[in-house]
The first five atom37 places (N, CA, C, CB, O) and aatype in JSON, in Angstrom:
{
  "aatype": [20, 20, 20, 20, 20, 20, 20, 20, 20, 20, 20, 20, 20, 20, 20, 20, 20, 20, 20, 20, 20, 20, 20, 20, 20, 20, 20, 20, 20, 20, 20, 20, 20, 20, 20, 20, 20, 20, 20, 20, 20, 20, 20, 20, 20, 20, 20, 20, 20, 20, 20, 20, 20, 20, 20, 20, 20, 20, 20, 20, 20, 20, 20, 20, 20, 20, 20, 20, 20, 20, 20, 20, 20, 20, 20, 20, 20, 20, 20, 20, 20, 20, 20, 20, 20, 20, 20, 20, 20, 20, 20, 20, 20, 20, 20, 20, 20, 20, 20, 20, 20, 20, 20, 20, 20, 20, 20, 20, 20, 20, 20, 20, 20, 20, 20, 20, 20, 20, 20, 20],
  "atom_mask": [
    [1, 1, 1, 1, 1],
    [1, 1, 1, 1, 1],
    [1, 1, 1, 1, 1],
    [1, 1, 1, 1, 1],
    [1, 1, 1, 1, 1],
    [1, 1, 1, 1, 1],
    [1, 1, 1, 1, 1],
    [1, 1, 1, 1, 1],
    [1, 1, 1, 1, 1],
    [1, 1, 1, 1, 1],
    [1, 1, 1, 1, 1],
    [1, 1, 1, 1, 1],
    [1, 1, 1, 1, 1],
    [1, 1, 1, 1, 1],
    [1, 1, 1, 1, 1],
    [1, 1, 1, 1, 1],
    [1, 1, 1, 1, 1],
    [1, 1, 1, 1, 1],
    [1, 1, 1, 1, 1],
    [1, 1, 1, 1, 1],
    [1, 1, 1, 1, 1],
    [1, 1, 1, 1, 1],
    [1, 1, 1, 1, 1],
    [1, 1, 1, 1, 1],
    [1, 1, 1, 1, 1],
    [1, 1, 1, 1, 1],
    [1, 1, 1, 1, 1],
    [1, 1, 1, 1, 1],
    [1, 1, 1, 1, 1],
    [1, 1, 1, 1, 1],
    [1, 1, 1, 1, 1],
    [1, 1, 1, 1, 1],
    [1, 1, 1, 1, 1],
    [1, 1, 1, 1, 1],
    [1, 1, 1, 1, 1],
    [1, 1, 1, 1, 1],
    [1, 1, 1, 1, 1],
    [1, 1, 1, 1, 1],
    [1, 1, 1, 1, 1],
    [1, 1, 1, 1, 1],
    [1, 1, 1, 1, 1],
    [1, 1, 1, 1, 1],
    [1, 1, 1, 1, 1],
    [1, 1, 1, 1, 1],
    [1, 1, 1, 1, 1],
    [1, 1, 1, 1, 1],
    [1, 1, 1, 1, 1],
    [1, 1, 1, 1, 1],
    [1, 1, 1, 1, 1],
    [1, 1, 1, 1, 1],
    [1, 1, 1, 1, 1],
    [1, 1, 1, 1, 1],
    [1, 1, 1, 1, 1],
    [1, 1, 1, 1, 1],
    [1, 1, 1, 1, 1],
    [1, 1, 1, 1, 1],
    [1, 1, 1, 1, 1],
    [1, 1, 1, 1, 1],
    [1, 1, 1, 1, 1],
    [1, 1, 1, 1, 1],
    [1, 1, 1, 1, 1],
    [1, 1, 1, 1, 1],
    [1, 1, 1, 1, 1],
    [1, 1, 1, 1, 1],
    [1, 1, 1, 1, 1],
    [1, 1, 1, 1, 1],
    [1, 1, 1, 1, 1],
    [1, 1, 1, 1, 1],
    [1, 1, 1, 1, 1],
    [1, 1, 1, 1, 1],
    [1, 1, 1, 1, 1],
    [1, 1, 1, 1, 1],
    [1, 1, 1, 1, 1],
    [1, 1, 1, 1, 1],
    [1, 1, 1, 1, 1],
    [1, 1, 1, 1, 1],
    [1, 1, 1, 1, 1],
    [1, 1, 1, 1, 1],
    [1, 1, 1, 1, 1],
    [1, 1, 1, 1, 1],
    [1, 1, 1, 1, 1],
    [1, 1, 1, 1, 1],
    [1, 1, 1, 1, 1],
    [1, 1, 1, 1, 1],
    [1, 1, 1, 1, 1],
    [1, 1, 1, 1, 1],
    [1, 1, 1, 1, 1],
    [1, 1, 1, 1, 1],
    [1, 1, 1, 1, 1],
    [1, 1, 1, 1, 1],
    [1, 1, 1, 1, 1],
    [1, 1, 1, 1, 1],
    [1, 1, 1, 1, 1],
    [1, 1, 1, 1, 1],
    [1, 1, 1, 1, 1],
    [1, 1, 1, 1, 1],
    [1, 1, 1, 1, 1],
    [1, 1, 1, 1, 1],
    [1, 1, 1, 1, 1],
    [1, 1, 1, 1, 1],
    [1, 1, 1, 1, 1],
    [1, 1, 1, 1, 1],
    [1, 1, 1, 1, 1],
    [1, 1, 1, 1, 1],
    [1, 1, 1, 1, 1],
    [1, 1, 1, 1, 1],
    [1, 1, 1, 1, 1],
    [1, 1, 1, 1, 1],
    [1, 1, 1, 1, 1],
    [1, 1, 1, 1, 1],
    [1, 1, 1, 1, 1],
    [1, 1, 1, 1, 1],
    [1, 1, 1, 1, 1],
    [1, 1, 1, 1, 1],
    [1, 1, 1, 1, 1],
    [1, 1, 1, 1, 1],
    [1, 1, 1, 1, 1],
    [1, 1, 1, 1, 1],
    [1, 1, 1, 1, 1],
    [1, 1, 1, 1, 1]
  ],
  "atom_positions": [
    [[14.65, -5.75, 13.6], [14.28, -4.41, 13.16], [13.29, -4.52, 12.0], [15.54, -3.59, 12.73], [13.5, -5.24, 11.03]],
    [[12.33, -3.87, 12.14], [10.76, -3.73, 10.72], [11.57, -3.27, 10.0], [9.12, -2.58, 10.78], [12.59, -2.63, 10.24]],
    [[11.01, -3.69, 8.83], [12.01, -2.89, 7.54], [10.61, -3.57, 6.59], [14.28, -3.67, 7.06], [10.23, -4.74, 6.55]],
    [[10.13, -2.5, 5.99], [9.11, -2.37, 4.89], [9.79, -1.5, 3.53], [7.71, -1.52, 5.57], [10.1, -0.33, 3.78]],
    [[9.97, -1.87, 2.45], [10.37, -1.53, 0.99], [9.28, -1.53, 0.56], [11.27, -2.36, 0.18], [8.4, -2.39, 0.67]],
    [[9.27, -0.3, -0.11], [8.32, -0.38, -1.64], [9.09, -0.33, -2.62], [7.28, 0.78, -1.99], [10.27, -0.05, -2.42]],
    [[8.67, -0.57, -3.79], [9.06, -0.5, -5.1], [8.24, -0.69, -6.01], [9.9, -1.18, -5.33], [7.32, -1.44, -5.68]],
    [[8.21, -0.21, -7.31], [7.27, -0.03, -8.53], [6.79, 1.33, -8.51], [6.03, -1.02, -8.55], [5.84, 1.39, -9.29]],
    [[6.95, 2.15, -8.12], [6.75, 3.73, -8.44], [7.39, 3.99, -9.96], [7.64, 4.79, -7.17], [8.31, 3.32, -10.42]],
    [[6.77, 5.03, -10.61], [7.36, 5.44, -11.75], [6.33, 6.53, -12.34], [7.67, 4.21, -12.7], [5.54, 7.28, -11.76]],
    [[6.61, 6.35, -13.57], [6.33, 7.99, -14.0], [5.44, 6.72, -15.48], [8.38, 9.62, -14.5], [5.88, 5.93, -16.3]],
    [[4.09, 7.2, -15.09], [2.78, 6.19, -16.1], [2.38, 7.33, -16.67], [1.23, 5.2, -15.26], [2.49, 8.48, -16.26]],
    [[1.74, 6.75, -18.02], [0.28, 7.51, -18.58], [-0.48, 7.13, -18.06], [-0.24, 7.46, -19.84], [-0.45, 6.0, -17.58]],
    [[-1.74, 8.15, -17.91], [-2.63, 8.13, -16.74], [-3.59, 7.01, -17.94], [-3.39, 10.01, -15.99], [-3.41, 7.09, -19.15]],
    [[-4.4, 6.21, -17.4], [-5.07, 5.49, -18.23], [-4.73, 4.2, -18.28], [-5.03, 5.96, -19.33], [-5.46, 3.26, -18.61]],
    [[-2.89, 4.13, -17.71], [-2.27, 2.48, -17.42], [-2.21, 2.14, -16.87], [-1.49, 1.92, -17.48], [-2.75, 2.78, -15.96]],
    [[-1.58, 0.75, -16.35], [-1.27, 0.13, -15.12], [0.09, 0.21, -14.29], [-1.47, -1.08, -15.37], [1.1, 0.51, -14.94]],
    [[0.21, -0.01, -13.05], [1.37, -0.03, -12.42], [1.1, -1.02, -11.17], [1.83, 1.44, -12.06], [0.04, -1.19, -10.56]],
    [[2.15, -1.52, -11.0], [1.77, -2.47, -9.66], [3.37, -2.02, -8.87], [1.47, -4.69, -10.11], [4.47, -1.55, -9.16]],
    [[2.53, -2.59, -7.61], [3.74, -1.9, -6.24], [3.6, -2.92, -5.74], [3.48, -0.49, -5.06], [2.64, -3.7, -5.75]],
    [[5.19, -3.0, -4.96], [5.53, -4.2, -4.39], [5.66, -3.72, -3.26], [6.61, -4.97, -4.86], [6.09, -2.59, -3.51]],
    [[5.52, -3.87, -1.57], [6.06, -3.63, -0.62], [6.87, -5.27, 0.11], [4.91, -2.81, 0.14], [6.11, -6.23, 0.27]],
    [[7.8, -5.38, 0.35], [8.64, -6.75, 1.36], [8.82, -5.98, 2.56], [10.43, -7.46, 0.78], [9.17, -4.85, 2.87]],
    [[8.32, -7.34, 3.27], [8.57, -6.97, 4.68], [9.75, -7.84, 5.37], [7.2, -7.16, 5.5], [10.12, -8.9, 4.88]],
    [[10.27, -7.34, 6.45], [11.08, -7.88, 7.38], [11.18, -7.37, 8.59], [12.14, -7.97, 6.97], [10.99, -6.2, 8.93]],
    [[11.61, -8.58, 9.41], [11.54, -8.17, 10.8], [10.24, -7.95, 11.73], [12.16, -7.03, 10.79], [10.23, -7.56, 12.9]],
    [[8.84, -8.39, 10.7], [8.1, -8.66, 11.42], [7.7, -10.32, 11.29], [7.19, -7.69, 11.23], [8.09, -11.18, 10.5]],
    [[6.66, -10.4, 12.53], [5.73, -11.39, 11.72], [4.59, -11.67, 10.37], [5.18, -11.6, 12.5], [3.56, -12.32, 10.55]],
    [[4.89, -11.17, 9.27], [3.65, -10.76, 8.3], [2.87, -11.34, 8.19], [3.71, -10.56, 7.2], [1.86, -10.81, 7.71]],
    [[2.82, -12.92, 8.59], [1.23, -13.41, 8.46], [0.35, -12.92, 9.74], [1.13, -15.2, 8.41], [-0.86, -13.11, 9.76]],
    [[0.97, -12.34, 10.7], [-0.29, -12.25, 12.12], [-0.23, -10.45, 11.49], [0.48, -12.77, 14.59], [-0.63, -9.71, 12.4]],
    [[0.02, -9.93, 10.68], [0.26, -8.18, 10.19], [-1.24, -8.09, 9.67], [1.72, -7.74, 8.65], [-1.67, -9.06, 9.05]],
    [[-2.15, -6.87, 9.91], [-2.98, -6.51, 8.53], [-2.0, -5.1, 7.71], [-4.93, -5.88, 9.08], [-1.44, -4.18, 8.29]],
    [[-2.04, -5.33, 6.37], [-1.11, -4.23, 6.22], [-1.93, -3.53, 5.18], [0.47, -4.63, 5.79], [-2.86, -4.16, 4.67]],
    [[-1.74, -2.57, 4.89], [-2.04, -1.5, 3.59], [-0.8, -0.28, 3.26], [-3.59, -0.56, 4.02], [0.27, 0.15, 3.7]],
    [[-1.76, -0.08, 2.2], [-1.25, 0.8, 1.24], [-1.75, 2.78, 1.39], [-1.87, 0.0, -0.23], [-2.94, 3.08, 1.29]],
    [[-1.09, 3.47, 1.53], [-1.62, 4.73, 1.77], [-0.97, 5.7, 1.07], [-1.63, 5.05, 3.07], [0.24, 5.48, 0.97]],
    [[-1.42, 6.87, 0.47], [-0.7, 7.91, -0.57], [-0.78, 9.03, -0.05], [-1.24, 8.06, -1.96], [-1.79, 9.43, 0.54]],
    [[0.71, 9.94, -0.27], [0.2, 11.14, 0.12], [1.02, 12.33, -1.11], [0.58, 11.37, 1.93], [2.19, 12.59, -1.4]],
    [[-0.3, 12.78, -1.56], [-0.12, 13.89, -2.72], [0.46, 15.0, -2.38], [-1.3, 14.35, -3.29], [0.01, 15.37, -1.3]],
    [[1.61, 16.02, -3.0], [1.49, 17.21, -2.51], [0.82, 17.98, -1.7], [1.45, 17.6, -3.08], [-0.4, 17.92, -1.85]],
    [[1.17, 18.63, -0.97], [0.28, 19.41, -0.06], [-0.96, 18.76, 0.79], [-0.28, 20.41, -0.91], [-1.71, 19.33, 1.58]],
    [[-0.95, 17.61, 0.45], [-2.03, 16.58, 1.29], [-1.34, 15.77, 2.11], [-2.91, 15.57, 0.41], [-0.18, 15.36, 2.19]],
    [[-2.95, 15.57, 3.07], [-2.58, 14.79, 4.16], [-2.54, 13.13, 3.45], [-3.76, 15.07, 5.5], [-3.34, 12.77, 2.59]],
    [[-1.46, 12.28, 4.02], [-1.85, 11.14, 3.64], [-2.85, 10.48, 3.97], [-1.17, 10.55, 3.75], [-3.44, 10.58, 5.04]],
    [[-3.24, 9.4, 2.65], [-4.93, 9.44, 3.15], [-4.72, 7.43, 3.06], [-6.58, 10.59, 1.5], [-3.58, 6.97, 3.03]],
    [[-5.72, 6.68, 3.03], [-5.7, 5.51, 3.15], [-6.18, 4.72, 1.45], [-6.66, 5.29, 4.48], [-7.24, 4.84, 0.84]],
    [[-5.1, 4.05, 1.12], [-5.7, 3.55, -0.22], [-6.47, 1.89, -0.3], [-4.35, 3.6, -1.3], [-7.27, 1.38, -1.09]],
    [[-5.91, 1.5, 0.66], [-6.51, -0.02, 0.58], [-5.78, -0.93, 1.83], [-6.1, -0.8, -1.11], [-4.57, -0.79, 1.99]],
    [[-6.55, -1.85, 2.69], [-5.62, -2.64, 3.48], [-6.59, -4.0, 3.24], [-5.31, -2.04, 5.25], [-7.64, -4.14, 2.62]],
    [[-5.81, -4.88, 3.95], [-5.91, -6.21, 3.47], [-5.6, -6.92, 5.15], [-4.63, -6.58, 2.0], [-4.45, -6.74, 5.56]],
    [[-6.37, -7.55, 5.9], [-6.4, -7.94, 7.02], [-5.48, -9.59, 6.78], [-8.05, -7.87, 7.54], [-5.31, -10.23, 5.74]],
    [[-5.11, -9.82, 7.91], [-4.4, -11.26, 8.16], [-5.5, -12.64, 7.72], [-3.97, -11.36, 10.04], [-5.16, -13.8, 7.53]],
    [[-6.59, -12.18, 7.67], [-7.25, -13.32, 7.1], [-7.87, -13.3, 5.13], [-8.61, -13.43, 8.26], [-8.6, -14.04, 4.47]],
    [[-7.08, -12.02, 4.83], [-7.55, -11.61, 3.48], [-8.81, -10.88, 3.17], [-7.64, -12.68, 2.79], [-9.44, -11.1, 2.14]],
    [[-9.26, -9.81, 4.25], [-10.11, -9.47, 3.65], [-9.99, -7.83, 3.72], [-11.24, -10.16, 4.09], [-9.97, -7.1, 4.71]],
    [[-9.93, -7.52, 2.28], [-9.78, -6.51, 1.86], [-10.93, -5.27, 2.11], [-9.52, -6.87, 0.7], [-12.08, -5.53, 2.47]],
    [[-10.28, -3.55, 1.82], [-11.01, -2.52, 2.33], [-10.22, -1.13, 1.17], [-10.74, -2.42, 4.31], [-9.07, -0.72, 1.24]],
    [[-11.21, -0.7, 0.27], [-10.22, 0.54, -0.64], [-10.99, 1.54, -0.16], [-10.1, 0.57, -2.55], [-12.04, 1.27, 0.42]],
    [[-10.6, 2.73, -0.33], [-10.72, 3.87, -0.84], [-11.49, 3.91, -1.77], [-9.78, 4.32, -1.12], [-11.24, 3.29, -2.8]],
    [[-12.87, 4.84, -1.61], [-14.09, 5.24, -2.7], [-13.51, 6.11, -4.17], [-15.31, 6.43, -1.76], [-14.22, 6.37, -5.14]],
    [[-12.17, 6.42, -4.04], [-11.39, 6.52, -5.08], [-10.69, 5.51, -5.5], [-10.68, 7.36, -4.94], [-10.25, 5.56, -6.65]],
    [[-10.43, 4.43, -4.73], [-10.33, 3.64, -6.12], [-10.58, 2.34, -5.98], [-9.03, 3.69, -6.8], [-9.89, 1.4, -6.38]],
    [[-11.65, 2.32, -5.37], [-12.34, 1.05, -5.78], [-12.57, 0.75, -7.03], [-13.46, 0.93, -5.29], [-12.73, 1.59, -7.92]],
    [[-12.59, -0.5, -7.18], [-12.77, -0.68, -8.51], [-12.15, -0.91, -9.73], [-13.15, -0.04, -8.69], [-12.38, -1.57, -10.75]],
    [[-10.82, 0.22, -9.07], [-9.39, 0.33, -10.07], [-8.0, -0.3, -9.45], [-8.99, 2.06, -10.37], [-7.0, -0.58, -10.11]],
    [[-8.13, -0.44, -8.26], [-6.66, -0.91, -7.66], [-7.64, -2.2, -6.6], [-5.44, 0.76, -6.53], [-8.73, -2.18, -6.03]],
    [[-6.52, -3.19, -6.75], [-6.33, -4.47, -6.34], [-5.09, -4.33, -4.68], [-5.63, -5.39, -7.95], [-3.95, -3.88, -4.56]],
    [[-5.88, -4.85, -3.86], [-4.68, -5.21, -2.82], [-4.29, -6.77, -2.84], [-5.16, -4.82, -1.22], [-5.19, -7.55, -3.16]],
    [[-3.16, -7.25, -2.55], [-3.04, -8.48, -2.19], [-1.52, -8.81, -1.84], [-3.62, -9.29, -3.24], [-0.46, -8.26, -2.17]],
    [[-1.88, -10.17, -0.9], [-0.92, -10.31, -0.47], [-0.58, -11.73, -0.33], [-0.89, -9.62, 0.46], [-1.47, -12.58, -0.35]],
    [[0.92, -12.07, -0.15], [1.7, -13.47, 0.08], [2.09, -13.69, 0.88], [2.56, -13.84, -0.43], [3.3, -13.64, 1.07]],
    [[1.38, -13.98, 1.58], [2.22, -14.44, 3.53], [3.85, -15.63, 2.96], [0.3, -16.19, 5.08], [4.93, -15.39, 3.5]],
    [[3.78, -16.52, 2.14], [5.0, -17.22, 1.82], [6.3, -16.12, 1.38], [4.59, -18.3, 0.56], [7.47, -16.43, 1.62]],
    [[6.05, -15.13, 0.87], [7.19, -14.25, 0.31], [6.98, -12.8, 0.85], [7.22, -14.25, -1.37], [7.25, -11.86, 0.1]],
    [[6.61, -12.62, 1.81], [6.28, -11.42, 3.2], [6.1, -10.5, 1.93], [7.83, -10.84, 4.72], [7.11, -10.1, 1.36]],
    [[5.31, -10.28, 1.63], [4.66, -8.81, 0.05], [3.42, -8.85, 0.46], [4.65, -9.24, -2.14], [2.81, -9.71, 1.09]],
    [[3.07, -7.71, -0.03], [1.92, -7.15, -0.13], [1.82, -6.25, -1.51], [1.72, -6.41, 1.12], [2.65, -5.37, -1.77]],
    [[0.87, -6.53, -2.23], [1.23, -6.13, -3.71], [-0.16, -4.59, -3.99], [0.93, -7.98, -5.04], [-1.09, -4.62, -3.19]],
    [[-0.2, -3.65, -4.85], [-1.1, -2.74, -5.35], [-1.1, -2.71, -6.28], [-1.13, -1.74, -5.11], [-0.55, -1.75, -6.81]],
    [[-1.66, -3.67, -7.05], [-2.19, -3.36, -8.65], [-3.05, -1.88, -8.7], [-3.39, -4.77, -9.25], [-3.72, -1.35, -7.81]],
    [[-2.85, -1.53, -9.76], [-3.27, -0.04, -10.38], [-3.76, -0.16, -11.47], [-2.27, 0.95, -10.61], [-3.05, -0.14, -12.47]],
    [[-4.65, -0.26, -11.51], [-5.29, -0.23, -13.15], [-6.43, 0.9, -13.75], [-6.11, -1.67, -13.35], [-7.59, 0.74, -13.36]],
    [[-6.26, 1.57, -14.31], [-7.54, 3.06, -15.0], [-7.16, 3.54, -14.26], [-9.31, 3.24, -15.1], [-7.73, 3.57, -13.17]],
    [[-5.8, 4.27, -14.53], [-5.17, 4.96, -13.46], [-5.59, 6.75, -14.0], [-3.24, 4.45, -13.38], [-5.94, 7.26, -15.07]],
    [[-5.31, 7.28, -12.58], [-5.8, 9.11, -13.23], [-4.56, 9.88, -12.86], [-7.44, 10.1, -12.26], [-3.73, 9.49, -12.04]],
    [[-4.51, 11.06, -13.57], [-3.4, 12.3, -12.89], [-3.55, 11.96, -11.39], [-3.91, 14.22, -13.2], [-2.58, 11.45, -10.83]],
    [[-4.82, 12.22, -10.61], [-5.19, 11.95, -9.15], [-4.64, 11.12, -8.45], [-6.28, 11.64, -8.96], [-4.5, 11.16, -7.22]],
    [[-4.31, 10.33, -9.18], [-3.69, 9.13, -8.44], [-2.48, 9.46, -7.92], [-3.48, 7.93, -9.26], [-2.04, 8.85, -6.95]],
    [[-1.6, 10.77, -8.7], [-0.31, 11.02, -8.27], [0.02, 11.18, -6.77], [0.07, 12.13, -8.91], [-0.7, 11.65, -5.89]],
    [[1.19, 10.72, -6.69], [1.43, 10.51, -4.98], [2.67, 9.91, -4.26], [0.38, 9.58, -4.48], [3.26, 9.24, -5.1]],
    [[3.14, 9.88, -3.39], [3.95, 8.75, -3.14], [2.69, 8.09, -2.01], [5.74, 9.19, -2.48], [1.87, 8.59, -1.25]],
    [[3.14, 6.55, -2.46], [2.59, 5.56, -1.96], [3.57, 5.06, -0.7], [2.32, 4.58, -3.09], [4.8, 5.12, -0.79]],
    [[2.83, 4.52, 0.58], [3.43, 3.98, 1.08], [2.69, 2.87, 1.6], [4.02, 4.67, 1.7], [1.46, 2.81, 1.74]],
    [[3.67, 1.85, 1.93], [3.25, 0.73, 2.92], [3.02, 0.64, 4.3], [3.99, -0.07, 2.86], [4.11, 0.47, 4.85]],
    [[2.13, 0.67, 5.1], [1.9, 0.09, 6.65], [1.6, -1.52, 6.9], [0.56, 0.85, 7.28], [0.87, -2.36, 6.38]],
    [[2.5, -1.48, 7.88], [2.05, -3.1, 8.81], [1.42, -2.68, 9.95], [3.44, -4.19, 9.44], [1.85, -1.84, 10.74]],
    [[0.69, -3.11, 10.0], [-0.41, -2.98, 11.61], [-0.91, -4.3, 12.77], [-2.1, -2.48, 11.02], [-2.07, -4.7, 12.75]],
    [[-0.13, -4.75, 13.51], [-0.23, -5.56, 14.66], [-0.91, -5.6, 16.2], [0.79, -5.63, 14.81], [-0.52, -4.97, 17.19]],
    [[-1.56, -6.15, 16.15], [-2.55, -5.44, 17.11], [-2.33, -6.53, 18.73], [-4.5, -5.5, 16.25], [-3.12, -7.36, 19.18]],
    [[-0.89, -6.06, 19.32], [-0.5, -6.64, 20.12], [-1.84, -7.02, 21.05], [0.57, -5.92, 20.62], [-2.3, -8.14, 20.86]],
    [[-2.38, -6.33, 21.84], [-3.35, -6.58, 22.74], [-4.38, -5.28, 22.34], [-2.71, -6.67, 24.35], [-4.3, -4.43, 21.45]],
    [[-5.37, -5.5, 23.37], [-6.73, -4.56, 22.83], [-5.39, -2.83, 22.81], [-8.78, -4.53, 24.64], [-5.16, -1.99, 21.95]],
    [[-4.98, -2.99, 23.88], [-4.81, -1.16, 24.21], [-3.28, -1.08, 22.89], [-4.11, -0.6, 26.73], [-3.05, -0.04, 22.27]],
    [[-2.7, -1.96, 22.75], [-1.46, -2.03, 22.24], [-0.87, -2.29, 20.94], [-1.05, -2.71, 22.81], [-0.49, -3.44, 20.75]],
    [[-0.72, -1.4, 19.94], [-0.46, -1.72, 18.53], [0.21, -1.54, 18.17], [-0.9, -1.49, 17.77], [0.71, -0.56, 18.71]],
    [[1.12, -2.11, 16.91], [2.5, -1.62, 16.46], [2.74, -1.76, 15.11], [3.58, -2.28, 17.1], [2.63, -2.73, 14.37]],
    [[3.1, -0.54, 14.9], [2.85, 0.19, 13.04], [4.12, 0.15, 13.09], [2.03, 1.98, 12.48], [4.94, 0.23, 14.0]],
    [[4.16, -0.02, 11.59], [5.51, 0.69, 11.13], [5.42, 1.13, 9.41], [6.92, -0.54, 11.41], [4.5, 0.79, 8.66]],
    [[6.33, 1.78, 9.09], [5.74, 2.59, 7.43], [6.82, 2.53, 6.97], [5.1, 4.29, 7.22], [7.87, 2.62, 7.62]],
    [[6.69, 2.32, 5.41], [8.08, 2.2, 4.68], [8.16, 3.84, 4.13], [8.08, 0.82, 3.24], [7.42, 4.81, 4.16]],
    [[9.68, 3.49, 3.55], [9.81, 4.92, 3.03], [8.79, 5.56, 1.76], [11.3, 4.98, 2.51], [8.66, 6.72, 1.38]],
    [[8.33, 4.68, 1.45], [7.05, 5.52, 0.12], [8.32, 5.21, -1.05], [6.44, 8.03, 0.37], [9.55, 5.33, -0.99]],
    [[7.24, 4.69, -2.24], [7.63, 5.27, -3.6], [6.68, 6.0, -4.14], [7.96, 4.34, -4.56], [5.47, 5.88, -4.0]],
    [[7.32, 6.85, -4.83], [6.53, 7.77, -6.18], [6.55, 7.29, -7.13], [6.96, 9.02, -6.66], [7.38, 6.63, -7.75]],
    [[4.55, 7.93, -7.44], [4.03, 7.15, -8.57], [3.27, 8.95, -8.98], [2.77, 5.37, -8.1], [2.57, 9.71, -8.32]],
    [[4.01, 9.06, -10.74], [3.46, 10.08, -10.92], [2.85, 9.55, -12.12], [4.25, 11.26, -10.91], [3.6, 9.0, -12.94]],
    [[1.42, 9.63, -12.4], [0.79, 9.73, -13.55], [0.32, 10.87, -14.53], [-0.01, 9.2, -13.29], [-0.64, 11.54, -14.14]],
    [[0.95, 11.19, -15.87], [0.86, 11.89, -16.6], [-0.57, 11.76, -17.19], [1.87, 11.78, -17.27], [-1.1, 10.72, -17.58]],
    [[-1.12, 13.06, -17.19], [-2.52, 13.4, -18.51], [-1.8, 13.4, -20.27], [-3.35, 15.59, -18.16], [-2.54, 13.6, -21.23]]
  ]
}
């Protein structure tokens, strides 16, 4: 059974850092590309950053620049550093694994999200 955790959500001043942990299980995570995705009140969830099986990373024009993806195939994580963080940023975050069985055939799975609220 997939089982994706996040953790490191909390309640920041906007301006600091926070890093998120997602662990995986029950998949394979080194053949996974996985990311990170937020969804704000009343918004659709949108895409914050993914990180392909060979390491190569993709953010969001919001926050490039400010958040870091990365990941440990030895300890199945995938990590989101946060750094020059804004109110905007508020959200719950979640984790996706993405496996791309064959061309027609793929298999996601999403953790429950943590919340990350940043104060002005």
């Amino acid at each position: 059974q997939v089982q994706l955790v996040e953790s490191g959500g909390g309640l920041v001043q906007a301006g600091g850092s926070l890093r998120l942990s997602c662990a995986a299980s029950g998949i394979s995570f080194s053949a996974n590309d996985m990311g990170w995705y937020r969804q704000a009140p009343g918004m659709q969830r949108e895409l914050v950053a993914t990180i392909t099986t060979g390491g190569i990373t993709n953010y969001a024009d919001a926050v490039k620049g400010r958040f870091t993806i990365s990941r440990a195939n030895a300890k199945n994580t995938v990590d989101l550093q946060m750094d020059s963080t804004k109110p905007e940023d508020t959200a719950v975050y979640f984790c996706k694994s993405r496996l791309a069985v064959t061309l027609e055939r793929v298999l996601e799975a999403w953790g429950q999200g943590t919340l990350v609220t940043l104060s002005s």
